[in-house]
N, C-alpha and C positions, 0 to 999 in steps of 0.2 A: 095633195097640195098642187096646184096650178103650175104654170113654171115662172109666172110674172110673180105671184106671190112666193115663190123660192127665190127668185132673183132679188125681191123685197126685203127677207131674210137674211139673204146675204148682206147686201148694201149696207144694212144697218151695224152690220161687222165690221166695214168699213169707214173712211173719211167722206167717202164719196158719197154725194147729193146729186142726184139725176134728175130732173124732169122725165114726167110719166111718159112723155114723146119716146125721147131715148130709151125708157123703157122697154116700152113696145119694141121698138124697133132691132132691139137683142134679142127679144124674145121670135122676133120674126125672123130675124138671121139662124135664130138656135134651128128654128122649126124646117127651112130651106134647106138649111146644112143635110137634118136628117132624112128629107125627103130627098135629097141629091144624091147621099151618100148611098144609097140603095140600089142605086145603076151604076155611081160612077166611084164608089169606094175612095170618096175625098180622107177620113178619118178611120184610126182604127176603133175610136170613140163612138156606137152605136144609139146609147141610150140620151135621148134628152135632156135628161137631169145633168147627165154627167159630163154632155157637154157643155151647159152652164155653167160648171163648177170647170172644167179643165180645159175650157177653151175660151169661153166667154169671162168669167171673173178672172180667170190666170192672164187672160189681155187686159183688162180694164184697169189692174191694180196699178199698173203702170203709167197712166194717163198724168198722173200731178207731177210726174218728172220730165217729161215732155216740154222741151223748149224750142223756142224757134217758130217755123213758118213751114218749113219746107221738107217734109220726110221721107226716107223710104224703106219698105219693109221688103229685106232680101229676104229670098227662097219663103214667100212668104204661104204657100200653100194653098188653102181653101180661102186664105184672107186673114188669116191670124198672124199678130194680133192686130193687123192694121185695119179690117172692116172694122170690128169693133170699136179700136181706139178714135176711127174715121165720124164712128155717131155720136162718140164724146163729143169731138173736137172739131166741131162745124168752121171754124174757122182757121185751121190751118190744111193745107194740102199734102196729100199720101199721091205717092206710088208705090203700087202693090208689084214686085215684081218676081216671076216664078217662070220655069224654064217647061213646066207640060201645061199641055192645051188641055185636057179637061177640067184642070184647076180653075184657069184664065177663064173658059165656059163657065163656070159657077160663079168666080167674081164678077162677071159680066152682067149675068141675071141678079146677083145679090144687090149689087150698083142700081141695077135700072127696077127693081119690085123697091126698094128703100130710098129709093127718090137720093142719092147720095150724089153730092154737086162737087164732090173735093178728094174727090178719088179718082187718079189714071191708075189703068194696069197694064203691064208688060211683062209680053212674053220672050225671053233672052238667059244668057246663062251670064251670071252674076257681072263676070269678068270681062262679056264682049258688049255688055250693056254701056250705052258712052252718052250722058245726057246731055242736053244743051247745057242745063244749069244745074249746078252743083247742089248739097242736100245738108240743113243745118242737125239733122241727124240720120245717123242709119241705124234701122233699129234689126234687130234679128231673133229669133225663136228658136230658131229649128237648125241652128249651122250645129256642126258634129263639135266642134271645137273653136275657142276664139283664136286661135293662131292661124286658123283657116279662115275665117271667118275677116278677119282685119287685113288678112294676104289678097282675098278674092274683091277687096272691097274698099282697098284704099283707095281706090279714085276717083270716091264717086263724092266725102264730105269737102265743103267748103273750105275757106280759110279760119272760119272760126267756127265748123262744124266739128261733130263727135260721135260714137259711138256708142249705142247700149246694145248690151247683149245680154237676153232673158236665161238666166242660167236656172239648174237645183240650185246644189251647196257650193257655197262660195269656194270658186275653182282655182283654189291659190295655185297649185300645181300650175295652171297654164298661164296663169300670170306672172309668175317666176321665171318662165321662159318668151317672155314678150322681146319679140326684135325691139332694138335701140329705138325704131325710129316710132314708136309708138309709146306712149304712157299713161300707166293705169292710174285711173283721177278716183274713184270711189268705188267700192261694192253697197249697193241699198237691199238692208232686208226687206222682203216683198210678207207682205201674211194675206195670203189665199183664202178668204172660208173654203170651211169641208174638204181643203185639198192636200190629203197624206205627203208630208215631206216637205222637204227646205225650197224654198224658188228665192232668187236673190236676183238684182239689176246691173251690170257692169257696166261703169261707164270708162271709156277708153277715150284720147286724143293721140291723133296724129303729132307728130313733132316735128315741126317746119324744117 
Protein backbone atom coordinates (compact mmCIF):
# COMPACT_ATOMS: atom_id res chain seq x y z
CA UNK A 1 0.00 0.00 0.00
CA UNK A 2 1.39 3.54 -0.97
CA UNK A 3 1.84 5.76 1.99
CA UNK A 4 -0.86 8.43 0.51
CA UNK A 5 -3.24 5.69 0.34
CA UNK A 6 -2.32 4.54 4.17
CA UNK A 7 -2.60 8.07 5.09
CA UNK A 8 -6.28 7.62 3.30
CA UNK A 9 -6.93 4.85 5.62
CA UNK A 10 -6.17 6.37 8.35
CA UNK A 11 -8.24 9.61 7.89
CA UNK A 12 -11.25 7.76 7.27
CA UNK A 13 -10.64 6.63 11.05
CA UNK A 14 -10.94 9.92 11.82
CA UNK A 15 -13.30 13.28 11.92
CA UNK A 16 -10.82 14.64 9.78
CA UNK A 17 -11.44 15.79 5.89
CA UNK A 18 -8.29 17.01 4.22
CA UNK A 19 -7.99 18.29 0.83
CA UNK A 20 -5.68 16.00 -1.48
CA UNK A 21 -3.26 19.23 -1.30
CA UNK A 22 -2.51 18.59 2.34
CA UNK A 23 -2.45 15.40 1.59
CA UNK A 24 0.46 15.28 -0.49
CA UNK A 25 1.98 17.42 1.36
CA UNK A 26 2.19 14.93 4.80
CA UNK A 27 3.08 12.58 2.62
CA UNK A 28 6.04 14.74 1.36
CA UNK A 29 6.97 15.83 4.93
CA UNK A 30 6.81 11.81 5.97
CA UNK A 31 9.30 11.22 2.87
CA UNK A 32 12.04 14.36 3.78
CA UNK A 33 11.94 13.29 7.32
CA UNK A 34 13.24 9.83 6.20
CA UNK A 35 15.64 10.88 3.77
CA UNK A 36 17.04 13.52 6.47
CA UNK A 37 16.85 11.18 9.19
CA UNK A 38 19.59 9.11 7.58
CA UNK A 39 22.54 11.64 8.10
CA UNK A 40 21.10 13.67 10.68
CA UNK A 41 19.26 11.06 13.00
CA UNK A 42 16.14 13.56 13.45
CA UNK A 43 13.85 10.42 14.68
CA UNK A 44 14.34 7.14 16.41
CA UNK A 45 11.27 6.33 14.00
CA UNK A 46 13.11 4.89 10.84
CA UNK A 47 10.36 3.26 8.82
CA UNK A 48 7.89 5.35 6.60
CA UNK A 49 4.86 3.82 7.51
CA UNK A 50 5.49 4.24 10.99
CA UNK A 51 6.14 7.44 10.91
CA UNK A 52 2.70 8.31 9.37
CA UNK A 53 1.16 6.68 12.13
CA UNK A 54 3.49 8.10 15.08
CA UNK A 55 4.47 11.30 13.98
CA UNK A 56 2.27 12.47 11.25
CA UNK A 57 -1.58 11.13 12.52
CA UNK A 58 -0.29 11.48 16.45
CA UNK A 59 0.12 15.36 15.14
CA UNK A 60 -2.89 15.73 13.13
CA UNK A 61 -5.38 14.44 15.60
CA UNK A 62 -5.01 17.28 17.33
CA UNK A 63 -5.73 20.04 14.78
CA UNK A 64 -9.83 20.52 15.70
CA UNK A 65 -8.77 21.57 19.27
CA UNK A 66 -6.52 24.21 18.15
CA UNK A 67 -7.83 27.76 18.90
CA UNK A 68 -6.77 31.04 18.27
CA UNK A 69 -4.25 32.59 15.66
CA UNK A 70 -1.09 32.54 17.17
CA UNK A 71 1.00 29.22 18.25
CA UNK A 72 3.98 27.67 19.32
CA UNK A 73 5.44 24.37 19.40
CA UNK A 74 8.26 24.09 22.30
CA UNK A 75 11.16 21.62 21.90
CA UNK A 76 9.36 21.02 18.93
CA UNK A 77 12.09 18.68 17.17
CA UNK A 78 12.06 17.71 13.52
CA UNK A 79 8.70 19.88 13.53
CA UNK A 80 6.39 17.84 15.40
CA UNK A 81 3.65 18.32 15.70
CA UNK A 82 3.71 21.87 14.35
CA UNK A 83 4.86 21.05 10.58
CA UNK A 84 2.09 19.01 10.19
CA UNK A 85 -0.57 20.88 12.26
CA UNK A 86 1.11 24.02 9.96
CA UNK A 87 -0.53 22.08 6.45
CA UNK A 88 -3.89 21.75 8.26
CA UNK A 89 -3.91 25.13 9.38
CA UNK A 90 -2.96 27.54 6.48
CA UNK A 91 -4.44 30.11 8.38
CA UNK A 92 -3.11 30.45 11.65
CA UNK A 93 0.83 31.10 12.45
CA UNK A 94 3.31 28.47 14.10
CA UNK A 95 6.49 28.96 15.68
CA UNK A 96 8.50 25.89 15.60
CA UNK A 97 10.87 26.47 18.37
CA UNK A 98 13.89 23.97 19.22
CA UNK A 99 17.32 24.51 20.88
CA UNK A 100 19.71 22.13 18.21
CA UNK A 101 20.58 23.29 14.82
CA UNK A 102 20.24 20.18 12.78
CA UNK A 103 16.76 20.05 13.73
CA UNK A 104 16.17 23.97 12.79
CA UNK A 105 18.23 22.58 9.32
CA UNK A 106 15.42 20.27 8.60
CA UNK A 107 12.64 22.62 9.55
CA UNK A 108 14.17 25.12 7.28
CA UNK A 109 14.20 22.88 4.09
CA UNK A 110 10.78 21.13 5.10
CA UNK A 111 9.36 25.14 5.14
CA UNK A 112 10.90 26.00 1.90
CA UNK A 113 10.32 22.21 -0.40
CA UNK A 114 6.27 22.74 1.05
CA UNK A 115 5.91 26.06 0.14
CA UNK A 116 4.65 26.78 3.93
CA UNK A 117 3.93 30.72 4.35
CA UNK A 118 2.94 30.36 8.25
CA UNK A 119 5.63 28.89 9.78
CA UNK A 120 8.89 30.92 11.83
CA UNK A 121 11.39 28.81 13.49
CA UNK A 122 13.68 29.44 16.32
CA UNK A 123 16.55 28.41 17.54
CA UNK A 124 16.82 29.18 21.62
CA UNK A 125 16.28 27.11 24.76
CA UNK A 126 12.64 27.46 25.72
CA UNK A 127 13.22 29.77 28.82
CA UNK A 128 15.60 32.55 27.20
CA UNK A 129 13.26 32.69 24.21
CA UNK A 130 11.43 36.29 24.81
CA UNK A 131 8.98 37.08 21.81
CA UNK A 132 7.70 40.27 20.82
CA UNK A 133 4.29 38.97 20.84
CA UNK A 134 2.78 36.61 23.00
CA UNK A 135 1.17 33.05 21.88
CA UNK A 136 -2.70 32.15 21.99
CA UNK A 137 -1.39 28.55 22.58
CA UNK A 138 1.69 26.73 23.48
CA UNK A 139 1.49 23.42 22.37
CA UNK A 140 4.15 20.57 23.33
CA UNK A 141 4.94 16.87 22.50
CA UNK A 142 7.98 15.91 23.71
CA UNK A 143 8.56 18.01 27.35
CA UNK A 144 9.56 15.04 29.89
CA UNK A 145 6.69 16.29 32.18
CA UNK A 146 3.95 19.04 32.52
CA UNK A 147 5.27 20.60 35.62
CA UNK A 148 8.34 21.32 33.41
CA UNK A 149 6.87 21.99 30.73
CA UNK A 150 4.37 25.06 32.13
CA UNK A 151 7.70 26.13 34.45
CA UNK A 152 9.92 26.63 31.23
CA UNK A 153 6.93 28.18 29.50
CA UNK A 154 5.11 30.44 31.33
CA UNK A 155 5.82 33.47 29.56
CA UNK A 156 5.41 33.02 26.64
CA UNK A 157 0.92 32.65 26.54
CA UNK A 158 -1.19 35.69 26.31
CA UNK A 159 -3.66 37.04 28.39
CA UNK A 160 -6.30 34.81 27.23
CA UNK A 161 -3.80 32.12 26.03
CA UNK A 162 -3.24 28.26 27.12
CA UNK A 163 -1.62 25.44 27.08
CA UNK A 164 -1.87 21.84 25.46
CA UNK A 165 0.35 19.35 26.26
CA UNK A 166 0.33 15.94 24.03
CA UNK A 167 0.48 13.42 26.64
CA UNK A 168 0.01 9.03 26.69
CA UNK A 169 -2.34 8.20 29.59
CA UNK A 170 -4.00 10.79 31.18
CA UNK A 171 -1.20 11.90 33.68
CA UNK A 172 -3.34 12.67 36.74
CA UNK A 173 -0.16 12.19 38.79
CA UNK A 174 1.31 15.52 37.43
CA UNK A 175 -1.77 17.29 37.47
CA UNK A 176 -2.30 16.66 41.14
CA UNK A 177 0.90 18.45 41.72
CA UNK A 178 0.24 21.66 39.42
CA UNK A 179 1.57 24.95 41.22
CA UNK A 180 -1.31 27.28 42.33
CA UNK A 181 -0.67 29.49 39.66
CA UNK A 182 -1.80 27.28 36.98
CA UNK A 183 -5.13 25.34 36.28
CA UNK A 184 -5.98 22.35 34.69
CA UNK A 185 -9.18 23.08 32.19
CA UNK A 186 -9.68 19.56 30.41
CA UNK A 187 -7.78 16.10 29.44
CA UNK A 188 -9.30 15.19 25.55
CA UNK A 189 -8.97 11.65 24.57
CA UNK A 190 -7.06 11.60 21.40
CA UNK A 191 -7.70 7.98 19.14
CA UNK A 192 -4.68 7.52 16.93
CA UNK A 193 -5.16 4.92 13.98
CA UNK A 194 -2.73 1.87 14.24
CA UNK A 195 -1.11 3.65 17.24
CA UNK A 196 -0.58 1.10 20.45
CA UNK A 197 -1.52 2.96 23.60
CA UNK A 198 -3.41 5.87 25.25
CA UNK A 199 -2.29 9.57 23.86
CA UNK A 200 -4.63 12.22 25.57
CA UNK A 201 -4.58 16.43 25.10
CA UNK A 202 -4.09 18.52 28.32
CA UNK A 203 -5.14 21.70 28.28
CA UNK A 204 -3.76 24.01 31.10
CA UNK A 205 -4.40 27.91 32.03
CA UNK A 206 -2.19 30.21 33.43
CA UNK A 207 -4.03 31.90 36.56
CA UNK A 208 -3.69 35.63 36.41
Amino acid sequence: MSLLAQLQAMLNETELSLPIEQQNKLIQLVELLAKWNKAYNLTSVRDPQQMLIKHIMDSIVVSPFLQGKRLIDVGTGPGLPGLPLAILNPDKQFVLLDSLGKRLRFIRQAVLELGLKNVEFVQSRVEEYQPEEKFDVVLSRAFASLEDMLYWCKHLPNKTGHFLALKGQFPEQEINILDKQFKFIESIALQVPNLEGERCLVKVELVA
